[in-house]
C-alpha positions as CSV (number, residue, x, y, z in Angstrom):
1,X,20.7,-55.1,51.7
2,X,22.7,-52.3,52.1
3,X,25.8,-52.1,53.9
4,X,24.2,-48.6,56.6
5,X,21.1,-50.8,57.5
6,X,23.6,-53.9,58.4
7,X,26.0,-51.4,60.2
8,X,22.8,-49.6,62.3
9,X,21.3,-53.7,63.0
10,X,25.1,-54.5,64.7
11,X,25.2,-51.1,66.2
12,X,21.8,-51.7,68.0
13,X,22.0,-55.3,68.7
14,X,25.6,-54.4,70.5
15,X,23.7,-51.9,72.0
16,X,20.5,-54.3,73.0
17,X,22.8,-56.9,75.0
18,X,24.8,-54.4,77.2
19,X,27.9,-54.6,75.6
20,X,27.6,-58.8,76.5
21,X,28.5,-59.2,72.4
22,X,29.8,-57.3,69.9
23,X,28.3,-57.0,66.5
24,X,29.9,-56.5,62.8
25,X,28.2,-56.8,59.9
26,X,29.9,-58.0,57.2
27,X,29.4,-56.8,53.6
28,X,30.2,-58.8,51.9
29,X,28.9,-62.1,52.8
30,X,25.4,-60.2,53.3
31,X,25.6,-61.3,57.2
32,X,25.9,-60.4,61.1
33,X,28.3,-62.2,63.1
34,X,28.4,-62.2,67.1
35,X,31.3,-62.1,68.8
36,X,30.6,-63.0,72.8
37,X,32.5,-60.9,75.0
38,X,32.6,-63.2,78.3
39,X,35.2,-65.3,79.8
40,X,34.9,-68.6,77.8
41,X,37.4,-71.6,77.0
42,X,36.9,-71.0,73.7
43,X,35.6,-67.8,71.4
44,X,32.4,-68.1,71.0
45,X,30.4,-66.4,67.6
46,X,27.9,-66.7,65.6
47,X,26.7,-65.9,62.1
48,X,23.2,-64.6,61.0
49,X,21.2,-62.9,57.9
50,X,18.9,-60.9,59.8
51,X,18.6,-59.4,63.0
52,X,16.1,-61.6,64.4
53,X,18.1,-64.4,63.3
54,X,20.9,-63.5,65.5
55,X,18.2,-62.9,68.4
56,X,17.6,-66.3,68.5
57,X,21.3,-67.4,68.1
58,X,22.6,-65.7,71.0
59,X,19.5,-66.7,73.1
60,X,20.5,-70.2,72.2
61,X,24.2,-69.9,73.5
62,X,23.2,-68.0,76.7
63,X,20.6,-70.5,77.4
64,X,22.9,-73.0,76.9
65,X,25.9,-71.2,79.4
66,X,22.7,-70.3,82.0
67,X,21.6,-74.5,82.1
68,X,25.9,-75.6,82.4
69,X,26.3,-72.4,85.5
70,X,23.2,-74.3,87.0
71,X,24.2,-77.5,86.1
72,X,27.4,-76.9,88.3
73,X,26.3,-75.4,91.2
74,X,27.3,-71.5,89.8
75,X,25.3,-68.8,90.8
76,X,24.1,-67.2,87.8
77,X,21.9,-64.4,86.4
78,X,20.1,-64.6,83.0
79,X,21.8,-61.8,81.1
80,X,18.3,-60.8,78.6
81,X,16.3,-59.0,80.5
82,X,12.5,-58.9,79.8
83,X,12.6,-55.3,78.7
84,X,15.5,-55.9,76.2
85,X,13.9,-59.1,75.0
86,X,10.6,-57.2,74.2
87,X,12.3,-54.2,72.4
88,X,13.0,-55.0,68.6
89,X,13.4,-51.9,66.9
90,X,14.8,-53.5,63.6
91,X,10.9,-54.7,63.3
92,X,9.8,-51.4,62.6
93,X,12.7,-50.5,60.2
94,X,11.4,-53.6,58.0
């Protein structure tokens, strides 16, 4: 793949959560990687081929923070929207 498709993917999927996670592609290990932007005890990333990958990787951890909140008694808000979560527009690129 080249390097302007992986830079447009991070540029839209930073642009899909709201600013929640920040996106880089890296060249050259031919991957994404998510940094998360919230207040956690430790950083929290996560590495991915493709687009729709990472989709489901960052869903995973946000589930994951939404069932602890609620776990705990925090009030909480799930971040993904359903109009972001329907709106892939790396699909139609290919």
């Amino acid at each position: 793949m080249n390097s302007a498709m992986g830079w447009a993917w991070a540029a839209e999927l930073t642009q899909q959560v709201g600013g929640r996670w920040l996106f880089l592609w890296e060249p050259g290990g031919q991957h994404l990687t998510a940094f998360y932007g919230g207040d956690t005890p430790k950083p929290i990333y996560r590495k991915a081929k493709t687009p729709q990958e990472m989709w489901s990787r960052i869903h995973e951890v946000e589930l994951n923070m939404l069932l602890t909140a609620t776990a705990v008694g925090r009030p909480v808000r799930w971040p993904m929207d359903s109009a972001t979560t329907q709106s892939v527009p790396w699909e139609a690129a290919g």
